[in-house]
N, C-alpha and C positions, 0 to 999 in steps of 0.2 A: 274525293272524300267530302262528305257531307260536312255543312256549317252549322254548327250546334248554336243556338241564343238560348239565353235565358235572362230576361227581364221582370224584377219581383217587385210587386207592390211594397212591401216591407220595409220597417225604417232599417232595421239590421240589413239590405242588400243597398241603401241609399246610402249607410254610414260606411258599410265595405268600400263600394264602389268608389264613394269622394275620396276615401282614402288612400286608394291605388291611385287614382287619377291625379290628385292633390301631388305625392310624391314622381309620378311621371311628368309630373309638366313642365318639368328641367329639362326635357330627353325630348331636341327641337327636332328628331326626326321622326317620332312618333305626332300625328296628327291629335287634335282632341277624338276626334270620332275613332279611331283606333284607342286611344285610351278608355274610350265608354265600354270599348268593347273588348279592351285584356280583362278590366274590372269587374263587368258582366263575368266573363268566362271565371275570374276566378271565387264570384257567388256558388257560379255552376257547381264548381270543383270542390268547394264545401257543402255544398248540397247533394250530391253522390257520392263522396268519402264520409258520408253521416258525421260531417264536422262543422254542420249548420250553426252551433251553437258558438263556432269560433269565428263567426260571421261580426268582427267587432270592427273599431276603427285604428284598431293599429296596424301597420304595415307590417312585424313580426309574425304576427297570425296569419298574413294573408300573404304574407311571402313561403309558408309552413305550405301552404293549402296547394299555393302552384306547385311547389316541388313535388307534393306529392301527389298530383294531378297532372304530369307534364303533359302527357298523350293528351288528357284533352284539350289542353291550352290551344296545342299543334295544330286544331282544328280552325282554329281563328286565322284563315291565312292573311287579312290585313291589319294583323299586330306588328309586322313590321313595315307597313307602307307598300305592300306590295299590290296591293286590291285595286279593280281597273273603276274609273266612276263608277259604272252598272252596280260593281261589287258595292262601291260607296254610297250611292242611291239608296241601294236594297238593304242597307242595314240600316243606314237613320230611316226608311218607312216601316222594319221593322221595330224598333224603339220608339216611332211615336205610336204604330197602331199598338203595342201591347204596354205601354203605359198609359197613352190618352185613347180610349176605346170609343172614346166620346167625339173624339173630331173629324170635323166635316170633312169635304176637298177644301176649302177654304182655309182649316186651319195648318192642313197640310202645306198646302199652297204658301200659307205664313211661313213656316219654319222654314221654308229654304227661299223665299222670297226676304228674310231677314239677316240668311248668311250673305247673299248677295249685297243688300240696301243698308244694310245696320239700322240705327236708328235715326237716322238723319230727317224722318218725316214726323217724328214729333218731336223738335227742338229746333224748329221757326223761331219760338217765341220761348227764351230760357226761362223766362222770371215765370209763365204761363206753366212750362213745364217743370218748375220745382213749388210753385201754388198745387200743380196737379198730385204730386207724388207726396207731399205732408200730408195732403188730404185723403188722400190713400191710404196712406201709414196709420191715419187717425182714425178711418170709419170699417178698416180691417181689424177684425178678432185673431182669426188663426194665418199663419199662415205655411199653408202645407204644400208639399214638393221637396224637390232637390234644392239643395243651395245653391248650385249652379247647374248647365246643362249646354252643352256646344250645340250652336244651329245647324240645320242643316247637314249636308252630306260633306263640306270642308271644311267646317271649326270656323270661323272666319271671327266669329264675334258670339260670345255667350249669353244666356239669359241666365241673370244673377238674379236671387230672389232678395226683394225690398224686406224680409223678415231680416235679414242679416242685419237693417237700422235698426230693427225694433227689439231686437234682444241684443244689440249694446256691442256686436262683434265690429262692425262698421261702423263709423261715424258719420251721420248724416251729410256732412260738408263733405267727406273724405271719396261716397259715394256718389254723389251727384257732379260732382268736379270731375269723377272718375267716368261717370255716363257722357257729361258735355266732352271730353277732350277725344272722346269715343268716336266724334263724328269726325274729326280735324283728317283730311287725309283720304276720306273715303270717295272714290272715286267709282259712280255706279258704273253698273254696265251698258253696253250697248244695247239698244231695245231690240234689234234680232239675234242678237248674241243672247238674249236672256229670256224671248221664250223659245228659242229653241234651246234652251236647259230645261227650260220646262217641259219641254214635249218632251223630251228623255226622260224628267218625273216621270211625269203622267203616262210615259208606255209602260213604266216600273213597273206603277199601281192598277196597271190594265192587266200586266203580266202576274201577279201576286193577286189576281179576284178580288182586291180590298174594292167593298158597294160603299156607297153612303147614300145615306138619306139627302134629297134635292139634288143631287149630281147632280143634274144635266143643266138645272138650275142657275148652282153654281159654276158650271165650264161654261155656262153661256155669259155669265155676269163678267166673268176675267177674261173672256173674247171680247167683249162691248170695252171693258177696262183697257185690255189692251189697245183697242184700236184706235185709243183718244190718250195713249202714252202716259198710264196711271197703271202704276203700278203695284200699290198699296193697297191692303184689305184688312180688316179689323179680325177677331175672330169671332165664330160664331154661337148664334144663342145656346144652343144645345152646347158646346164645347164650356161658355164661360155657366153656364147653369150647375155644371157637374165638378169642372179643373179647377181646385183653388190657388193656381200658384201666380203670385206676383211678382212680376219680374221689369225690368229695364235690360234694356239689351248695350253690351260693353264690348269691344275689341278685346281681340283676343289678346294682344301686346298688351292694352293696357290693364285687362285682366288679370295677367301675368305677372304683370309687374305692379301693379298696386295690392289688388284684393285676393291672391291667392296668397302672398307672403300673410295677412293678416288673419286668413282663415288659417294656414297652418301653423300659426303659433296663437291658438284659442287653446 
C-alpha cells in the first residue's frame, strides 16, 4: 500500500498539526517524527472529506476528521513506530523538500546533522549566545514557521521558534535556560558512526531525484569537513534568503517537559 503525505503551507494545516502533536507527546512510544506525520495525515483527512474548514486547533475537530477518515490514516504505516530508518529517512526528506523547497544539501545536511549534535556548537560561550538571541529578537519583525518542529529522522531535539519570546507565550529566561540545559548530556557520535548515517541520507536523496543547486559543491565542502573532524555547517544563502523561521534547537526531554506544557495551556 502506497504512503500518502501531505505537507501544507497554510497556517490552518501548522495550527491542526501542533495540535495533534501537542496532545501526542504524552504517548512515549510514538516518536516526534511519527507524530508529524499522524498530524500531517490528519490535515490529509480533512482535506478529502471536504472538512478543510475544520482544520482548527482543537483536538475535538481533529479527532472528528480521523475517525472519519480511518482508511487513510491506515496508510501511515510508522504511526505506530513500526517504520524501518529508510522509512524514517524518507519522510523527514519528504517534510523538509515540500515545506523548505528552498534548501540546499547543506541545509538538508543541517537538519539531521542537528538531531544527531543538538546544539552544543553554539553555546561555547553562554553570555555570547544570549547577547546573540536578544539581538535577534530585537532586529526580527515577523516571525514565520512552525512553533516547533522535530529534527531530523529521530526527534532527538526540536527546533522551537524564538517568536514564542516575542509574543509573550515563553518567557525569555524560561527559554534560554531551557536551550542551555539542552546541551547537559549530549554525547555526539562517533565520526564513522555518523557519516555513515549520512551516506544512508544522502542514498535517500539519490534515490528520491531531489537536485540542488551547487551539489557537488556542497558534497565536496562536507568531504573536506569531514576529513578534518567538523562537523557543523550553517545554512545556506538561498535557504536563509527565502525561510523566515527562527529557531534554537532544544532536547527533546526538555522540550517536553518545559515548553510544550507552556504552549498547551496558551
Amino acid at each position: 500500500m502506497k504512503k500518502i503525505f501531505l505537507y501544507s503551507f497554510t497556517s490552518k494545516f501548522h495550527r491542526l498539526q501542533q495540535s495533534v502533536m501537542d496532545r501526542l507527546a504524552s504517548v512515549r512510544l510514538i516518536t516526534p517524527l511519527h507524530r508529524l506525520g499522524i498530524a500531517s495525515i490528519v490535515f490529509l483527512a480533512a482535506h478529502l472529506s471536504g472538512c478543510r474548514h475544520q482544520a482548527t486547533s482543537t483536538l475535538t475537530d481533529s479527532t472528528e476528521v480521523i475517525n472519519e477518515s480511518a482508511a487513510i490514516a491506515e496508510v501511515y504505516s510508522g504511526m505506530a513506530g513500526a517504520s524501518t530508518m529508510g522509512d524514517s529517512i524518507r519522510i523527514a526528506l519528504d517534510y523538509q523538500k515540500a515545506n523548505y523547497p528552498a534548501s540546499q544539501l547543506r541545509d538538508v545536511y543541517k537538519n539531521f546533522m542537528q538531531d544527531f549534535f543538538g546544539p552544543g556548537h553554539i553555546l561555547n560561550d553562554t553570555a555570547a549566545s544570549s547577547r546573540y538571541l536578544r539581538s535577534e529578537l530585537a532586529e526580527t519583525k515577523h516571525f514565520d514557521g512552525p512553533d516547533y518542529e522535530p529534527t531530523g529522522f529521530r526527534g532527538n531535539f526540536y527546533r522551537v521558534n524564538i517568536g514564542l519570546i516575542a509574543d509573550g507565550t515563553i518567557s525569555y529566561e524560561t527559554f534560554f535556560d531551557t536551550f542551555v540545559n539542552s546541551v547537559q548530556g549530549i554525547t555526539p557520535p562517533d565520526s564513522a558512526y555518523w557519516m555513515n548515517v549520512w551516506d544512508s541520507i544522502d542514498t535517500q536523496i539519490g534515490n528520491m531525484g531531489w537536485k540542488f543547486e551547487n551539489e557537488e559543491a556542497d558534497r565536496a565542502a562536507l568531504k573536506e569537513q569531514f576529513s578534518k573532524g567538523n562537523f557543523i555547517v550553517h545554512h545556506s544563502k538561498a535557504y536563509n534568503d527565502v525561510v523566515n523561521f527562527h529557531y534554537r534547537i532544544i532536547s527533546r526531554d526538555n522540550f517536553e517537559k518545559v515548553i510544550l506544557p507552556l504552549l498547551q495551556n496558551r
